[in-house]
C-alpha positions in Angstrom: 7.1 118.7 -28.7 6.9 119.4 -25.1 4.3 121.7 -25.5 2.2 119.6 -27.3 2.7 116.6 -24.6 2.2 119.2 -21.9 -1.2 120.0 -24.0 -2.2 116.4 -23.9 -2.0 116.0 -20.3 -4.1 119.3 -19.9 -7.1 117.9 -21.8 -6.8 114.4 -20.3 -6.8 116.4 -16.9 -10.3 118.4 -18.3 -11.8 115.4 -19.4 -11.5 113.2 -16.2 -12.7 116.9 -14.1 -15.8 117.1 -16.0 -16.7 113.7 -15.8 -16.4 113.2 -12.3 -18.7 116.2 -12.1 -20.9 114.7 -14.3 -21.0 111.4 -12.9 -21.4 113.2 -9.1 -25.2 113.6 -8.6 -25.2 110.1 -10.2 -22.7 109.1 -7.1 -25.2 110.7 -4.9 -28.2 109.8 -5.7 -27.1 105.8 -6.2 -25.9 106.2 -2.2 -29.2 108.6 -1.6 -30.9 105.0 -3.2 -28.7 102.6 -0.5 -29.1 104.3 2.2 -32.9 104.5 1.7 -32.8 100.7 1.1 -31.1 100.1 3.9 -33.6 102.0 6.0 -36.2 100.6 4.3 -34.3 96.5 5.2 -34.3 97.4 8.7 -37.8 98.0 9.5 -38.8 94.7 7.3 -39.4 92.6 10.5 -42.8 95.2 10.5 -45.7 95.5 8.6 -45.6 97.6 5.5 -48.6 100.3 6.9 -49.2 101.5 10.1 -52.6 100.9 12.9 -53.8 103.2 14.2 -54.7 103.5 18.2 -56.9 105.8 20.4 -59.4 106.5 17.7 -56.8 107.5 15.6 -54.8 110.0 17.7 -51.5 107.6 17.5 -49.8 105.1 14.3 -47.2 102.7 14.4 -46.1 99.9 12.7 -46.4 96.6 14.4 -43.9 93.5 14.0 -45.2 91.6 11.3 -45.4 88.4 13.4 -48.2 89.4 15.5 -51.3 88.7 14.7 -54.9 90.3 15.3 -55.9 92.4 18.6 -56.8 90.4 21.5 -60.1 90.9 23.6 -59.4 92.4 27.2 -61.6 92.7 30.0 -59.0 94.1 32.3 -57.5 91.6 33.9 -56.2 89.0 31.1 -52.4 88.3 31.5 -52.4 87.5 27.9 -53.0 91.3 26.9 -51.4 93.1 29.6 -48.1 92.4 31.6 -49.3 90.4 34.8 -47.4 92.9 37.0 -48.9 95.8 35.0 -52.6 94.9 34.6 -52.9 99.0 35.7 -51.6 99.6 32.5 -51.9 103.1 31.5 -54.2 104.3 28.8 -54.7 100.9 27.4 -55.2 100.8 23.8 -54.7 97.5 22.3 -52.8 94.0 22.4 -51.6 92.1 19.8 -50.2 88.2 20.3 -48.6 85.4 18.5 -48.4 81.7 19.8 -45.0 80.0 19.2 -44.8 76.3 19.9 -41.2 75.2 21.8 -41.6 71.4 22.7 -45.5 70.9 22.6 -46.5 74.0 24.3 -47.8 77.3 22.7 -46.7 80.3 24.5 -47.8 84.1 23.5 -45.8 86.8 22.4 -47.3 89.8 22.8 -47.1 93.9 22.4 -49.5 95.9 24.7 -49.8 99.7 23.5 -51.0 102.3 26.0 -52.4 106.1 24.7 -52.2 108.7 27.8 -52.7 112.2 26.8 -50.9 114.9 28.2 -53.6 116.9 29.3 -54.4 114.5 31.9 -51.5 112.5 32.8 -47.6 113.7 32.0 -44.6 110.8 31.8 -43.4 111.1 34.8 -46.8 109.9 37.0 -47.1 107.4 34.1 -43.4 106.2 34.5 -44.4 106.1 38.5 -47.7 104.3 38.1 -46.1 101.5 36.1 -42.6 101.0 38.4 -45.1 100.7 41.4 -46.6 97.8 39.5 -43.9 96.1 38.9 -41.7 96.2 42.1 -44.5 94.4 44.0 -43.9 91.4 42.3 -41.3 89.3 43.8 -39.2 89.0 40.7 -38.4 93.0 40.5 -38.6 94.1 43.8 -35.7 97.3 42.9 -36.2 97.6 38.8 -35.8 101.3 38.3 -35.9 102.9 34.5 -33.4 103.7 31.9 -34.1 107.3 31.6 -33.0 109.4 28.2 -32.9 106.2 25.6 -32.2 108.3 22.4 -33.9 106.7 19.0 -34.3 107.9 15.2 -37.9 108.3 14.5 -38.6 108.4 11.2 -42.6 109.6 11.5 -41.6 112.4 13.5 -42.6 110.9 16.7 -40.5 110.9 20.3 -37.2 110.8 20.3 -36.6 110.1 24.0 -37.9 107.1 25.6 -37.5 106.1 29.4 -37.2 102.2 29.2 -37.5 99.4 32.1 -36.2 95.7 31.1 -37.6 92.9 33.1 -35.7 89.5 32.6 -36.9 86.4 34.8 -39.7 84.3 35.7 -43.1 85.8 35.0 -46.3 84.4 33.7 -47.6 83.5 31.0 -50.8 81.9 29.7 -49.4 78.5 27.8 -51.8 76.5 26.1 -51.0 72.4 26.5 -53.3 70.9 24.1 -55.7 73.2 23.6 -55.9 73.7 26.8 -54.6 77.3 28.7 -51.9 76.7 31.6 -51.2 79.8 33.7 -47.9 79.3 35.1 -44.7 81.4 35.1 -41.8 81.0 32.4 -38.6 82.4 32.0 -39.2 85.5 29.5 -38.1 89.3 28.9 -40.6 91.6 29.2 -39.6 95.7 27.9 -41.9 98.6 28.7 -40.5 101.8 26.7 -42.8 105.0 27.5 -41.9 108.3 25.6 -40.4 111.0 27.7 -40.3 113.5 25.1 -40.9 116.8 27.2 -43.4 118.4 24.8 -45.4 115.6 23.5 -49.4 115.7 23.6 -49.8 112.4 24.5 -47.7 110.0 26.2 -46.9 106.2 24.4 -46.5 103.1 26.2 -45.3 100.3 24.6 -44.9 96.3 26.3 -43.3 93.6 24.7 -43.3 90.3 26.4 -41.9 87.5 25.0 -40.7 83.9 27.0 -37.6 82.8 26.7 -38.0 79.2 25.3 -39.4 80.9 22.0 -37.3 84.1 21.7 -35.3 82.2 18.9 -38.1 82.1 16.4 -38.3 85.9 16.0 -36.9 87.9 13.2 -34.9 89.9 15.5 -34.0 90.1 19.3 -36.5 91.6 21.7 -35.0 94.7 22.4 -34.2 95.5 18.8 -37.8 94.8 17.9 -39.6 97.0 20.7 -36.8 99.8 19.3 -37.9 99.5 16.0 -42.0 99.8 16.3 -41.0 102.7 18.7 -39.3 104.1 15.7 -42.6 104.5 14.0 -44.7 106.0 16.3 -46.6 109.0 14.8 -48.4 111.0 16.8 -51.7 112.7 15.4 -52.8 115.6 16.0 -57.0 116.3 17.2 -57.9 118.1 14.4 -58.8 121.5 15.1 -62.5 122.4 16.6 -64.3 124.6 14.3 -65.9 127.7 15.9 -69.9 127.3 16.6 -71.9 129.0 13.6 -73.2 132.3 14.1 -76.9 132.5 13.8 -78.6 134.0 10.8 -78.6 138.1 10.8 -82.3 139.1 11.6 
């Protein structure tokens, strides 16, 4: 009798190890599925497929909220930081006007290109810091060197980051009408310091305070996600010259 029981509890024991190894690559690939939601959640503040920048050397995937590139003749403080009009390999702004008690003030992202051939991160880095301490506001700013992020298009890793909070200004529109005046607002400048890259990414996201509330996420965590999905592209390889015809 005892062997029998002993039996029993020898096949139960069989049956519960063999369907827990069955029902393992299940288990994995349901939390291989969660996690990729979850990954896939995080970055929903941005638009589903990437732009491309400097004829296509450089993607990334811009905050949803933004809204098409503005014009730029070099100077406008609603493309480029007012402090960093300078800005280095200037590719492209993109804005959004949010309305806090009858005015319409931009948010914008400024993205800069600068290949490594002719300018590394460091003299980049220097150019922009120069900028920015001669305005009053940030006379001593200095960088956050080494900020370590998860790409996930196999760009930099590394970013060197300066955070600018306090009055700077913006271009406000009052009924229809623009207002340059300064406002309280963040303003974060991340620029890639992987060591090896080919081209060096700068990245400016200004946003006043008064409307800060009405994005998806905080500043700093959007500016961290679209430098998550930067994706450097290679030039594609020069072919050699073809040889002229044998005689």
């Amino acid at each position: 009798m005892r062997q029998t029981a002993g039996m029993g509890v020898a096949v139960v024991g069989l049956v519960i190890h063999f369907a827990g190894c069955a029902s393992r690559p299940y288990e994995q690939d349901y939390q291989q599925r969660v996690a990729d939601f979850r990954g896939q959640a995080v970055f929903a503040t941005l638009a589903t497929d990437p732009t491309e920048f400097a004829n296509g050397r450089l993607k990334l995937r811009l905050p949803s909220i933004l809204g098409l590139p503005q014009e730029d003749d070099g100077t406008k403080i609603r493309a480029r930081p007012p402090f960093v009009l300078d800005f280095p390999g200037y590719a492209a702004a993109y804005e959004k006007l949010l309305t806090a008690n009858n005015v319409q003030l931009p948010v914008v992202l400024t993205v800069g290109v600068v290949p490594a051939a002719e300018r590394r991160h460091g003299d980049v880095e220097r150019s922009i810091v120069e900028q920015v301490r001669r305005d009053e506001a940030f006379p001593k700013v200095d960088w956050e060197r080494g900020k370590a992020v998860e790409p996930v298009a196999g760009g930099p890793a590394i970013w060197d980051v300066l955070s600018l909070s306090g009055q700077q200004e913006f271009e406000s529109t009052v009924a229809g009408n623009p207002d340059y005046k300064k406002w309280a607002g963040r303003c974060e400048i991340w620029v890639s310091a992987d060591p090896k890259q080919e081209a060096c990414t700068v990245l400016a996201l200004r946003v006043p305070d008064d409307v800060a509330n009405q994005l998806q996420v905080p500043v700093s965590e959007m500016i961290e996600l679209v430098a998550r999905t930067v994706e450097p592209v290679a030039a594609p390889a020069e072919e050699p010259p073809a040889e002229p015809p044998a005689k």
